[in-house]
C-alpha positions in Angstrom: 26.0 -3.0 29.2 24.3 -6.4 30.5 26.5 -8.2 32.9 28.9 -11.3 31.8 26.9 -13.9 30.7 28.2 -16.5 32.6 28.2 -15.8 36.5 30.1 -17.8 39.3 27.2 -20.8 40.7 27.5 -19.9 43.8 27.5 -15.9 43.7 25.2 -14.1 45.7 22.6 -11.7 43.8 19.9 -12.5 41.3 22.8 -14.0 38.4 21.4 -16.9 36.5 17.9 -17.2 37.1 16.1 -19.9 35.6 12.4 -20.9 35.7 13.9 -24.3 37.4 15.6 -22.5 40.0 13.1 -19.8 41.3 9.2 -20.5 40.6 7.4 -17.3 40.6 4.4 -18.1 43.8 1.2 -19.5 42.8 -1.2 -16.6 41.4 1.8 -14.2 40.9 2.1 -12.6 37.3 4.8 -13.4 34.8 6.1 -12.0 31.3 9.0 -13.0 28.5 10.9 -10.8 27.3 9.1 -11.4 24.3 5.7 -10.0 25.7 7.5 -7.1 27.6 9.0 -5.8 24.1 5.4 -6.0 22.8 4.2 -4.4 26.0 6.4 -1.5 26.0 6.1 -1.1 22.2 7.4 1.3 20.1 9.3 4.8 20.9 12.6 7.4 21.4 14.5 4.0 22.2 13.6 2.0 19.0 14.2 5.4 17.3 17.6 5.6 18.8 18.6 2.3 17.8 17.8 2.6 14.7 20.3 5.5 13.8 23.1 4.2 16.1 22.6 -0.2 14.4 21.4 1.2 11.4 24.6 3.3 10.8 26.7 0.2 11.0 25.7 -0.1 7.5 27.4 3.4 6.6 30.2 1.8 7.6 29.9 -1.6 6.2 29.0 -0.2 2.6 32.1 1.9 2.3 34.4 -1.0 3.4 32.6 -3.0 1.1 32.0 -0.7 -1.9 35.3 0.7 -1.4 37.3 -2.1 -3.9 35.2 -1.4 -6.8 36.1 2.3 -6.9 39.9 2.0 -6.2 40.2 -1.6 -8.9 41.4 0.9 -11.3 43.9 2.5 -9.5 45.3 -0.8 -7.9 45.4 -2.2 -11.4 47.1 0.5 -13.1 49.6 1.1 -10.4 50.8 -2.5 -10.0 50.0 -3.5 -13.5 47.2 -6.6 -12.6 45.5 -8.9 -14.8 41.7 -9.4 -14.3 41.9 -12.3 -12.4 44.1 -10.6 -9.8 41.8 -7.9 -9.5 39.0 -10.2 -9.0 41.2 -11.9 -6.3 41.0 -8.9 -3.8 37.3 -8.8 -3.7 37.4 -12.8 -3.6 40.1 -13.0 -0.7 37.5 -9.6 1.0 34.7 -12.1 1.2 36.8 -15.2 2.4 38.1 -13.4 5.3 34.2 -12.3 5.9 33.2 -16.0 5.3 35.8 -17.1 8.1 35.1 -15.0 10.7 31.2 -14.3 10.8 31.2 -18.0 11.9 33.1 -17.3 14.9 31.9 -14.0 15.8 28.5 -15.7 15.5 29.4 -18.5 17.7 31.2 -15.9 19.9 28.2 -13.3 19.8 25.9 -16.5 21.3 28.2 -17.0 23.8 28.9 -13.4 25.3 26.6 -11.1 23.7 26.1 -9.4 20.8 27.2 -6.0 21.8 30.5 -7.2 22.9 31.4 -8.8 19.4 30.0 -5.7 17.3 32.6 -3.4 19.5 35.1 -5.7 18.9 34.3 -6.3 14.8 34.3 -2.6 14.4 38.0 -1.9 16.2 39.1 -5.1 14.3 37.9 -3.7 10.5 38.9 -0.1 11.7 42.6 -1.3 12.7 43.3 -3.5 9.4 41.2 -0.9 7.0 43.9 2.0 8.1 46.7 -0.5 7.5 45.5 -0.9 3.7 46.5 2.5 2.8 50.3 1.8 3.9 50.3 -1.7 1.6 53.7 -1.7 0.1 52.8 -4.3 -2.2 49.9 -6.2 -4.1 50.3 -9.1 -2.0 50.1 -6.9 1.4 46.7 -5.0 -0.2 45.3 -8.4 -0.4 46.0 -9.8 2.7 45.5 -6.6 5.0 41.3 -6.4 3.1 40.8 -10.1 3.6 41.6 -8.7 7.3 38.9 -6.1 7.2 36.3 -8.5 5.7 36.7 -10.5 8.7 36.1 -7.5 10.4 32.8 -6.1 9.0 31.4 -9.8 9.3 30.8 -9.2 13.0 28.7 -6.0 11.8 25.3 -8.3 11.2 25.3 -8.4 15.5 23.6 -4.6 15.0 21.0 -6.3 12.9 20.5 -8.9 15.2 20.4 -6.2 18.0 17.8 -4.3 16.2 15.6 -7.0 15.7 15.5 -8.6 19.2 14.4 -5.3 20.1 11.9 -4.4 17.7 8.3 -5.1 18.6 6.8 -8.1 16.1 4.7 -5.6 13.6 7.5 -2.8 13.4 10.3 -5.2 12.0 8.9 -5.7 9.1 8.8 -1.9 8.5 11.9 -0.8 10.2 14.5 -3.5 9.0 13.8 -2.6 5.4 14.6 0.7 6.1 17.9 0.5 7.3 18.7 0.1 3.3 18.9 3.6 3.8 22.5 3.4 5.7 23.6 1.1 3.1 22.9 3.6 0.3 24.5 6.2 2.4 27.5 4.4 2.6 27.7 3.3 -1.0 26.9 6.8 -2.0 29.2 8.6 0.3 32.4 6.2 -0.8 31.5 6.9 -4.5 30.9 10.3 -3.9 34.5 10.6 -2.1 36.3 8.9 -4.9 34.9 11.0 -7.4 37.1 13.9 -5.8 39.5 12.2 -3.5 41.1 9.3 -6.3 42.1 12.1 -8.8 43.9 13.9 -6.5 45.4 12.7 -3.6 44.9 9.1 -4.0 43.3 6.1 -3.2 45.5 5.5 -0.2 43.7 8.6 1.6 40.7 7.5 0.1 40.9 4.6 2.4 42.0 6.4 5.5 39.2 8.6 5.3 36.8 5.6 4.4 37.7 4.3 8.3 36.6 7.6 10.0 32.5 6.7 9.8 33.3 3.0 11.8 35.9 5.1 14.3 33.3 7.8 14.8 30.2 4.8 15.3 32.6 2.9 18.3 32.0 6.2 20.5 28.0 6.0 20.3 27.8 2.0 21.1 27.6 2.9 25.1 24.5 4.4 24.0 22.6 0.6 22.6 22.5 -2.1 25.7 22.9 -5.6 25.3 19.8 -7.5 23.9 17.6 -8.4 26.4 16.7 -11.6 24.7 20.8 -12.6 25.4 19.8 -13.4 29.1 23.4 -12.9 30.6 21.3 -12.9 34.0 17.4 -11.6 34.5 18.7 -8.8 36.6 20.6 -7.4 33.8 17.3 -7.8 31.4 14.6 -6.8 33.6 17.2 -3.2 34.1 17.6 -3.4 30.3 13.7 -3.7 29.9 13.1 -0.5 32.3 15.8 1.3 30.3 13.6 1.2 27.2 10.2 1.8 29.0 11.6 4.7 30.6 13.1 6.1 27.3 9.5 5.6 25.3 7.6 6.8 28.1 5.6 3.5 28.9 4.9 1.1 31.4 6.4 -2.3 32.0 4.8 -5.5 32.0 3.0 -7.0 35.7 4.5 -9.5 37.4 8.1 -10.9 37.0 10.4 -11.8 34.5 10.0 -15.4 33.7 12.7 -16.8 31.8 12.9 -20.6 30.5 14.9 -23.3 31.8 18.4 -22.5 30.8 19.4 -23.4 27.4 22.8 -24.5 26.4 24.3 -21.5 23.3 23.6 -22.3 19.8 25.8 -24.7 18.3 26.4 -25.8 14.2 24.6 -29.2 14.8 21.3 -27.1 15.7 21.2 -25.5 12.5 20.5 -29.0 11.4 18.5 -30.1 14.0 15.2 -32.0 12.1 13.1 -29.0 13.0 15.5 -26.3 10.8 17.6 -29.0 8.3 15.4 -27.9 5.7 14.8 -24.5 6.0 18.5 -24.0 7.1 19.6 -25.4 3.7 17.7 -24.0 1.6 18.2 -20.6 3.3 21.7 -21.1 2.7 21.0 -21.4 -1.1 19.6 -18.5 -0.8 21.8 -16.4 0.9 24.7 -17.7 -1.5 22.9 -16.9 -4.8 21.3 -13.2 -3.6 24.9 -12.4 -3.2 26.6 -13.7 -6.1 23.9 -11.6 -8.2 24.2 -8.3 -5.7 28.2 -8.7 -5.8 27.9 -9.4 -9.5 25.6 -6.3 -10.1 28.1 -4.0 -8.4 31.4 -5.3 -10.1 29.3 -5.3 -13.3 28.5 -2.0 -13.2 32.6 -0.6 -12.6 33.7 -3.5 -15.6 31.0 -2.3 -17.7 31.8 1.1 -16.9 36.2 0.5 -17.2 36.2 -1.4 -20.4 33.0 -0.1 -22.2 31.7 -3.4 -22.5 28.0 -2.3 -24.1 25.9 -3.6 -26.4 26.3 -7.9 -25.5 30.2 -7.1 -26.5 32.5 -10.0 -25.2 35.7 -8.0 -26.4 38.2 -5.8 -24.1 37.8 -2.2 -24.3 37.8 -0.4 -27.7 41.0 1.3 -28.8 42.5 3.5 -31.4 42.9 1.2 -34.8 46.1 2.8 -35.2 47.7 2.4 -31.7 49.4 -0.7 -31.2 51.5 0.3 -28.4 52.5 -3.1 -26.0 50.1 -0.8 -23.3 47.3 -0.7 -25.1 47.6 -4.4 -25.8 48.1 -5.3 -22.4 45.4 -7.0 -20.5 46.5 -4.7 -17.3 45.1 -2.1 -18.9 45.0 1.5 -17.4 41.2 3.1 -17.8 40.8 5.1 -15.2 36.9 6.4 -13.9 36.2 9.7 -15.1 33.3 12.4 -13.8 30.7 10.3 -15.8 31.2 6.8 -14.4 30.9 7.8 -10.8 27.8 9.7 -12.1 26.7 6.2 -13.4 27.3 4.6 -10.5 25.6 6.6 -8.0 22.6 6.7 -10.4 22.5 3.0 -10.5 23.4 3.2 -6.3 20.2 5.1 -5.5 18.4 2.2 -7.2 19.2 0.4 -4.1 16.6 2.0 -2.3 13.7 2.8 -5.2 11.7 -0.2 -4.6 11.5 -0.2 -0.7 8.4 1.2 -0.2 6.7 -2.0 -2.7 10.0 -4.3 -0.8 7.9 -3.4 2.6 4.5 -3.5 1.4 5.0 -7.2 -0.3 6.9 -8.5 3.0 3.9 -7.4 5.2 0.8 -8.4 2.8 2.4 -11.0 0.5 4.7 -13.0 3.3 8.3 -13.2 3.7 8.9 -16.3 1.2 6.5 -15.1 -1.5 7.9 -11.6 -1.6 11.2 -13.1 -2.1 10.4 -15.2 -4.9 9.3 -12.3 -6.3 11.7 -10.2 -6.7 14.1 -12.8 -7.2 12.4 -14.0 -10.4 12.5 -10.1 -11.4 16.3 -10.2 -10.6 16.9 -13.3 -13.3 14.7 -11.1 -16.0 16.6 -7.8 -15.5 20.0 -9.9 -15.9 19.0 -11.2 -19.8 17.5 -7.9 -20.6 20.8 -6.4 -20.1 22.2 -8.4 -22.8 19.8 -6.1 -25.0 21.6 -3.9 -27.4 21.0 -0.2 -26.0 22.4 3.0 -25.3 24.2 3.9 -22.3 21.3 5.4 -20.7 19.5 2.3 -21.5 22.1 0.3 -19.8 21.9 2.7 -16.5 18.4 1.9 -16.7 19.1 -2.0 -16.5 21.6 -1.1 -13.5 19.2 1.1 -11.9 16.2 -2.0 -11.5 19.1 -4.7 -10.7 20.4 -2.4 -8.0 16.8 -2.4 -6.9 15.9 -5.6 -7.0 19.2 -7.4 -5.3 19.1 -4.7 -2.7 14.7 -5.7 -1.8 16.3 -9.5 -2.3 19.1 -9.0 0.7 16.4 -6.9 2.9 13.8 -9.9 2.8 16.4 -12.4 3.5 18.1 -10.6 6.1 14.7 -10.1 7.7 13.6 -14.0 7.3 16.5 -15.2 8.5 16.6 -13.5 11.1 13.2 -14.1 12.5 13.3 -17.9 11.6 15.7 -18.9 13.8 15.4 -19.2 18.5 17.5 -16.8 20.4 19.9 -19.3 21.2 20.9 -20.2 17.6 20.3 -16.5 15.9 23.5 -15.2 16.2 25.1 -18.5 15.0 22.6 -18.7 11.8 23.0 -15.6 10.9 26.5 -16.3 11.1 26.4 -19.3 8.7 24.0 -17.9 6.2 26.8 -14.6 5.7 29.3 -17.3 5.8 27.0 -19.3 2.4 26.4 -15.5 1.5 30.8 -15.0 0.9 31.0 -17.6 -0.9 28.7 -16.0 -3.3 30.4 -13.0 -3.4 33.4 -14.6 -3.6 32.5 -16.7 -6.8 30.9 -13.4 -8.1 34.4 -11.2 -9.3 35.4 -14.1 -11.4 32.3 -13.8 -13.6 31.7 -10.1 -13.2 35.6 -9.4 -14.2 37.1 -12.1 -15.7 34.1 -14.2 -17.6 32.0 -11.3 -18.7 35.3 -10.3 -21.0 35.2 -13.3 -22.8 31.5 -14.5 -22.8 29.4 -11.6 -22.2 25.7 -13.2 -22.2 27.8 -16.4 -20.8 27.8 -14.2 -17.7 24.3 -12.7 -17.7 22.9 -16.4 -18.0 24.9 -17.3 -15.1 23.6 -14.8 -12.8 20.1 -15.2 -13.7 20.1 -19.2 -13.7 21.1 -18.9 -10.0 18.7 -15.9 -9.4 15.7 -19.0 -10.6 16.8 -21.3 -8.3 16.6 -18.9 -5.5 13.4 -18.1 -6.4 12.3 -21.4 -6.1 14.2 -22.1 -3.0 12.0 -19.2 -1.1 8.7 -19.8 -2.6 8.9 -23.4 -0.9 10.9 -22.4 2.3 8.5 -24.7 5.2 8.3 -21.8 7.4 6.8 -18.5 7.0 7.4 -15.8 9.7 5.3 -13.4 9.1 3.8 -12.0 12.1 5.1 -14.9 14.1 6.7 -13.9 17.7 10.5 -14.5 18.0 11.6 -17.9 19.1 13.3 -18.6 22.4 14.4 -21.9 21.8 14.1 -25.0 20.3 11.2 -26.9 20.7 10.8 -31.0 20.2 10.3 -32.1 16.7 6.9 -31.7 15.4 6.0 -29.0 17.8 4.0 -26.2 16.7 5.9 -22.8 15.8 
């Protein structure tokens, strides 16, 4: 693990080393970080990394995908209305909204590594307390904990990529998708057997073992290199991974430039990023109001039978007019066939990676995005069509496909666009803009859709258009472009 990142002034070693404090002699070789990744390239390290960062996402999905398996339960055992359903997921995402801001800030100040241990014991702690909720109020509060938990999961991703060499990220990132389906697969897979029998409170507990079990393999991932706590603690860092991959490490020394104060929220709108940070928050906050909105979709569709453009509640017996069955807390539990919808319409996440990687690499981050976006708004009328239930899988299926090639683009972009001083933080913001999204999206997925059914669908795919637009004239594209240190004067090149 690097060294603190802020060192006494006047301790004696090699701790805060700056270009303006030590000039390498005249003729002597020097490297960035930047040129040592490329230089050491590819190998067991990156390989490594990638299972232990891209299992975060194992982790993450279950938390995540965890409140659309156990809604029915929660609503039948404490007799909820939609909107209070809605309201968990809603109050999940604030507390996600809330606290990726400071973990970002926090994650620029002392590392990233640090922050991703401490997000994982943080959503670990708060996810076991869920299954002891006494009350509805308790269930709410204690999730809106763990969503402020898994926010400080993006510092893997940020991890991964400041290691990456410059032509594998755009390969590699997409991939981790894979964890993601894992996860969403695994917690579907679990409730299918786990709900019906002993409950949803164990369903829970066992959810939290994946993060518990990921916290023991972190010793093995060091602190990014590019988070400079001192040059010392890089430079070991650097000969870490060359060691690992079996390759040799740069000439010369490690020359770092002068130090640069952390990222802070007014560079996000410094005239160099304004535009591209704002329209990458539009971005961020309509890809997941239509992902969210696909996934609650799916379980409402699936709960109430809503098929077929139907803006009613779910069908019943003509001749039972029992206050239950007229009650809008209605009790329709999942059976064997909905979680069989579900996980077909789950493995949709990943169907269209291999095209999702091709079009980032050939066709650009921004027009790849628009892409699929414009894709996203299409699938979302055409589910409005009048079909049979495998029809409407099919529909499912593609949107599943579609957000999930959406959020791998723009976790890529963003990601990429931004110096090493600010990444943290705009990653931070842009999952902040991305809850707020998610948060909007139960109310139309569960509450909206019952009333106005293509009211819903038009909804979803008017934002998808705008987001389309938004990418197609983002000012920067970062396709093959090295990763930024800092930030340079207005009007400088990239």
């Amino acid at each position: 693990m690097a060294t603190a990142p802020k060192e006494a002034e006047n301790a004696i070693g090699l701790e805060e080393i700056h270009t303006e404090r030590q000039e390498p002699s005249k003729g002597q070789k020097t490297f960035t970080v930047e040129e040592a990744v490329e230089t050491i390239g590819f190998g067991r390290f990156h390989i490594l990394l990638f299972l232990i960062m891209g299992s975060t996402g194992v982790a993450e999905a279950m938390e995540i995908m965890l409140i659309a398996v156990v809604s029915p339960l929660i609503r039948c055992e404490w007799q909820l209305q939609d909107w209070q359903v809605a309201l968990v997921t809603t109050m999940v995402f604030f507390g996600y909204m809330i606290f990726s801001i400071v973990l970002g800030l926090l994650a620029d100040r002392y590392g990233r590594w640090k922050i991703l241990l401490l997000s994982f014991l943080w959503a670990a702690y708060f996810s076991l307390l869920t299954s002891f909720a006494p009350s509805y109020i308790w269930f709410v509060f204690l999730r809106a904990m763990v969503g402020g938990g898994v926010s400080g999961h993006a510092q893997g991703l940020i991890i991964k990529t400041e290691f990456l060499p410059t032509k594998y990220r755009g390969y590699m990132l997409p991939l981790s998708q894979v964890f993601w389906l894992a996860g969403s697969l695994l917690i579907i897979g679990l409730a299918s057997v786990v709900n019906p029998t002993i409950g949803w409170r164990w369903l829970i507990r066992i959810a939290s073992i994946p993060g518990i079990l990921l916290i023991l393999v972190f010793k093995f991932i060091p602190e990014s290199a590019r988070y400079n706590g001192s040059v010392a603690a890089a430079v070991a860092t650097l000969q870490r991974i060359a060691k690992m991959n079996g390759a040799a490490m740069p000439e010369g020394m490690l020359r770092e430039p002068a130090k640069e104060r952390r990222g802070r929220f007014k560079d996000l709108i410094h005239p160099k990023y304004l535009r591209t940070t704002l329209q990458i928050w539009i971005i961020w906050l309509g890809i997941a109001f239509a992902y969210y909105g696909v996934i609650l979709a799916s379980a409402e569709l699936l709960e109430r039978d809503l098929v077929c453009g139907s803006a009613t509640l779910p069908a019943r017996d003509p001749g039972d007019d029992s206050e239950e069955s007229r009650s809008p807390c209605h009790c329709r539990l999942f059976g064997p066939a909905a979680y069989q919808t579900m996980m077909i319409s789950t493995v949709g996440e990943i169907t269209l990676n291999p095209l999702n990687i091709l079009g980032i690499n050939f066709l650009g981050r921004r027009l790849s995005l628009c892409i699929t976006m414009g894709c996203t708004a299409l699938f979302f009328l055409l589910l409005n069509i009048c079909t049979s239930s495998a029809g409407m899988v099919g529909f499912l299926f593609m949107l599943r496909a579609l957000v999930s090639a959406n959020f791998n683009t723009i976790y890529i972009y963003t990601a990429e666009v931004y110096p090493t001083t600010m990444r943290a933080l705009g990653m931070g913001t842009s999952g902040s803009l991305c809850r707020v999204g998610a948060m909007v999206a139960p109310f139309i997925s569960q509450v909206l859709m019952s009333a106005s059914f293509i009211g819903a669908l038009c909804l979803f795919a008017s934002v998808c258009i705008v987001c389309a637009i938004s990418a197609l004239t983002l000012p920067i594209e970062t396709k093959g472009r090295a990763l930024q240190v800092c930030i340079t004067a207005p009007g400088a090149p990239l």
